[in-house]
N, C-alpha and C positions, 0 to 999 in steps of 0.2 A: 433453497437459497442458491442465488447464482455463483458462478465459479466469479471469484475477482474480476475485474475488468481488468487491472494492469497485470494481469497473469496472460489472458488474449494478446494484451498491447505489444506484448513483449513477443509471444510467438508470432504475428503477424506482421511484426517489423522485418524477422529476421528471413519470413517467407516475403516480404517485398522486394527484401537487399535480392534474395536469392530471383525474383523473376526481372531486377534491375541489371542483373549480371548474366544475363540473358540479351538484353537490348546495350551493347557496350557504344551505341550510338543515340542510344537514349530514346524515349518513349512517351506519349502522349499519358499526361495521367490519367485520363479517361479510360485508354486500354489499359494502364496498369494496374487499375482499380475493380477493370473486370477479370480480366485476371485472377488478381488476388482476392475477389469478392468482398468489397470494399465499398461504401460512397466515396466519390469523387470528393466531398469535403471532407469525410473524416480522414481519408488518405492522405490530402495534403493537409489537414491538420497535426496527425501523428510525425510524417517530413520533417513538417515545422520545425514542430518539438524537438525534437533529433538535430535535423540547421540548427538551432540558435541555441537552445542550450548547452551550460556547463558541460562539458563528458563527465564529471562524477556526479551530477544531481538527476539528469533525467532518467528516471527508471535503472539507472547504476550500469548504463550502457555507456564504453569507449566511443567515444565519436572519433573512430578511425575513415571512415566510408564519407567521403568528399562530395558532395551532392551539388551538379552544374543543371542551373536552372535557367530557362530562356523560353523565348515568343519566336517565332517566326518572323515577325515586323519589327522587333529590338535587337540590339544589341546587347551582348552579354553582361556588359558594363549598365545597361539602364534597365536589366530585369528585374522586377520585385516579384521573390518567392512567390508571396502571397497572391499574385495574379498572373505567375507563370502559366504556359500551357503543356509544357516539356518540360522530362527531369531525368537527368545522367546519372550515372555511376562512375565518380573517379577513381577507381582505386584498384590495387591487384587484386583478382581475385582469391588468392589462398588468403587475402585478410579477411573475410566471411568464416566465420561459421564456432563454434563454443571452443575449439579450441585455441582462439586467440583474446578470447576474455582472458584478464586478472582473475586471481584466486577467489577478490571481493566478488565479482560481480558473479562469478560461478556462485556464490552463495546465496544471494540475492534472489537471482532465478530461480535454485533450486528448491529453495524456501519457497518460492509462493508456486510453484510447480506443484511440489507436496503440498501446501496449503488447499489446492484446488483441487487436487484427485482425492483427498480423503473427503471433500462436501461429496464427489462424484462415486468414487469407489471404481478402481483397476476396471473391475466389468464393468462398469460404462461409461468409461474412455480410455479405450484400451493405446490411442495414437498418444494421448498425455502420460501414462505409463510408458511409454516406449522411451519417449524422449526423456524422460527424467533418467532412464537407467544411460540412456546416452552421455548425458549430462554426470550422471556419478560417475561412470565407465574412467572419463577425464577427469574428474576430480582425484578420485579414490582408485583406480584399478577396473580390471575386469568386472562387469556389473554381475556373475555370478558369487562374487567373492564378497558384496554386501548386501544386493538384493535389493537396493533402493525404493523400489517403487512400494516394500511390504511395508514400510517405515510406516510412523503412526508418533505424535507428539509423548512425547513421556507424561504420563499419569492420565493422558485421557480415556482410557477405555475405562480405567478407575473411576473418574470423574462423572460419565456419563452411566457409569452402571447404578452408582450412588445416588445420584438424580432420576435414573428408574426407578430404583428400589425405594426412593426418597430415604437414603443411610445418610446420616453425619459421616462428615470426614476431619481427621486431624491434618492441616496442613502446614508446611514449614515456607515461609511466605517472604521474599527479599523485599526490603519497600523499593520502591522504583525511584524518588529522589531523595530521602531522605534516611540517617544512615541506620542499621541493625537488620536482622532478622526477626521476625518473631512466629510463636508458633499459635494458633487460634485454631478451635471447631468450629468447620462452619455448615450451614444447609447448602449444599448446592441446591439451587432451586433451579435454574437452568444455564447453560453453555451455548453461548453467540459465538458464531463466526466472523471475525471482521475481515474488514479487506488487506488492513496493515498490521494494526496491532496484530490478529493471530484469534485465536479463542482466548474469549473471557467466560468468566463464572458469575452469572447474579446469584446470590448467595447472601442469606438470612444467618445469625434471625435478623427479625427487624429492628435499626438503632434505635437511639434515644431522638434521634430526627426522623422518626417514622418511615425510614428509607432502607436500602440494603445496601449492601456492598456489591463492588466489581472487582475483581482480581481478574490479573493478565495469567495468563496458562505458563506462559515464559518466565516469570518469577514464580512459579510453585516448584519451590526446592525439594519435596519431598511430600507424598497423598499417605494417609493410612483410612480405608472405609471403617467405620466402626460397625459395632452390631446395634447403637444407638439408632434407632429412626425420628424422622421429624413428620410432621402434619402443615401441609401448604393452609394459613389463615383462610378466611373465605373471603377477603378481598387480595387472593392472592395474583389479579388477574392485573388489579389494578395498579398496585407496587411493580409488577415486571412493566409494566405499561409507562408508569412514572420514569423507570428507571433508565429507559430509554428515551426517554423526550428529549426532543433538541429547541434549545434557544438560538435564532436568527441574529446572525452578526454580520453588518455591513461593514468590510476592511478592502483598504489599497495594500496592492503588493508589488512588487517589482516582479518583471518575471519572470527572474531568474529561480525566484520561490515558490512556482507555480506546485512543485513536490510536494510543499507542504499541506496543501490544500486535500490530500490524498491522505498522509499523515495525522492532519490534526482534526478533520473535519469529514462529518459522516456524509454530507454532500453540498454540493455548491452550485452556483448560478451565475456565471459573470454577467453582470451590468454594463458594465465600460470599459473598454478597451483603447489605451494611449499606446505610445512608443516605447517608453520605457515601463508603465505600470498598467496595471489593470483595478478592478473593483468586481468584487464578488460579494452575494448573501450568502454566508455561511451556514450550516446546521452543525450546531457544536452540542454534543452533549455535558453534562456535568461533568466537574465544575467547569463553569466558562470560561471565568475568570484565566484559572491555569491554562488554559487550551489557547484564549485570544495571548497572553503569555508566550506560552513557545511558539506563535504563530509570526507574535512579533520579533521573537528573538531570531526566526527563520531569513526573514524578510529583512530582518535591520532597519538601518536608521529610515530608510526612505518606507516603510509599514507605516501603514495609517489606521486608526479605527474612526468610521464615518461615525456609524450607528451602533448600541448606544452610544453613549458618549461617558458616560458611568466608568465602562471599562480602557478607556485612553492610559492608563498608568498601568495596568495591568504588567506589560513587559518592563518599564524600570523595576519593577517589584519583584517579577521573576529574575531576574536579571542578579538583583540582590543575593537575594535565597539560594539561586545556583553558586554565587559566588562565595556565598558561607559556608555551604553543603563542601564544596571540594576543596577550599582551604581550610578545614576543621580537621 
């Protein structure tokens, strides 16, 4: 499985600032992109991002680093980013570097840091354990005094041993929006990696809807392996298969919400791109319904759903339920 993509985005931003603060008269993105070993589009694409976005939604990065963009044959006053050929760095240079992140955003990184080195493993990528202990160093202290990079999510080595061994486990399970605990045996049958959510569990047995369950790793309040074992059915190929399917959803977002697209959806495709909104086909897995839900609640009032058209109410509906959920 690949390391994240916004776990890259994120280092490769931070190595751009660093060869931008090198040229303090600024640089053709062409050479900054060699550089940095980059396409020219993806590099002013990720810019972009960083320009115009919120400072608390893009990748949970301070937009402290003031970016002057310009032509040779324009004026500063009539450059558009998006067909600049030159790009500056305004800013002091001690405002680079981890330790002038917020506490949040240190966590943010560090989290999908770890998320990426445990697909990878310390030995083999030894440059992304380096930097994480940098990154705790500042957070927590001296990186000998935690060890950062040994970390490993709570219960997973449990979780996947029990899916080798094929053992039942008892788990104590938070629901994610509605309110109690509860405690259920279940099969792990196997553990995904996502890009946000984190590791999930597809896990039997199979309901009364012929289907399994998904649980997030991050609500598993507590694993016990049993000495119980279970037997994978003999369409057990086709359940993990099911379980995974995505449904196509065409939605307008603003794009200021473009985060969510990362968030709520296994991958995307922009169609149309406006000034202030765009239009993506979505892959949403189950439930939809929930997913186009917080996608609109993301987005707010100016979210659209084009295609189906079935799911158009979806967010007033969510919208409700959240509101019952936290004043109960």
């Amino acid at each position: 499985m690949a390391v994240p993509s916004y776990v890259r985005r994120i280092a490769r931003l931070l190595d751009v600032f660093e060869q931008l603060q090198a040229h303090p008269d600024g640089v053709a993105l062409e050479q900054l992109a060699r550089e940095c070993g980059i396409k020219v589009a993806e590099l002013r694409e990720d810019l972009l991002a960083y320009y115009t976005a919120d400072p608390a939604i893009w990748l949970g990065l301070s937009r402290r680093h003031v970016l002057e963009w310009s032509s040779p044959d324009l004026g500063p006053d009539d450059v558009d980013p998006r067909e600049a050929v030159m790009v500056r760095l305004v800013d002091e240079p001690q405002d680079l570097g981890v330790d002038y992140l917020d506490a949040g955003e240190l966590a943010l990184v560090y989290t999908a840091a770890v998320a990426a080195l445990d697909l990878a493993g310390p030995e083999h990528d030894e440059a992304l354990a380096e930097a994480i202990d940098v990154i705790a160093e500042t957070m927590f202290g001296p990186a000998e005094a935690v060890a950062p990079s040994s970390w490993r999510p709570p219960y997973l080595s449990d979780l996947q041993r029990a899916s080798h061994e094929r053992r039942k486990v008892r788990v104590v399970y938070s629901r994610q929006w509605e309110t109690g605990v509860f405690e259920r045996v279940v099969e792990p049958w196997r553990l995904v990696q996502t890009t946000v959510r984190g590791w999930e569990i597809d896990a039997g047995p199979v309901g009364r809807n012929g289907r399994l369950r998904t649980y997030l790793l991050s609500n598993v309040r507590s694993v016990k392996v049993l000495d119980e074992t279970f037997t994978l059915p003999a369409d057990a190929d086709r359940l993990l298969a099911e379980q995974r399917e995505t449904t196509t959803v065409r939605m307008q977002l603003p794009h200021a919400a473009r985060w969510s697209l990362d968030e709520y959806a296994e991958t995307s495709t922009v169609v149309a791109d406006a000034d202030e909104s765009f239009s993506a086909d979505l892959e949403l897995l189950e439930t939809v319904g929930w997913r186009v839900g917080l996608l609109m609640l993301a987005g707010g009032e100016e979210t659209r759903v084009l295609e189906p058209p079935g799911l158009v109410s979806e967010g007033p509906a969510l919208a409700r339920r959240l509101l019952r959920h936290h004043t109960s």
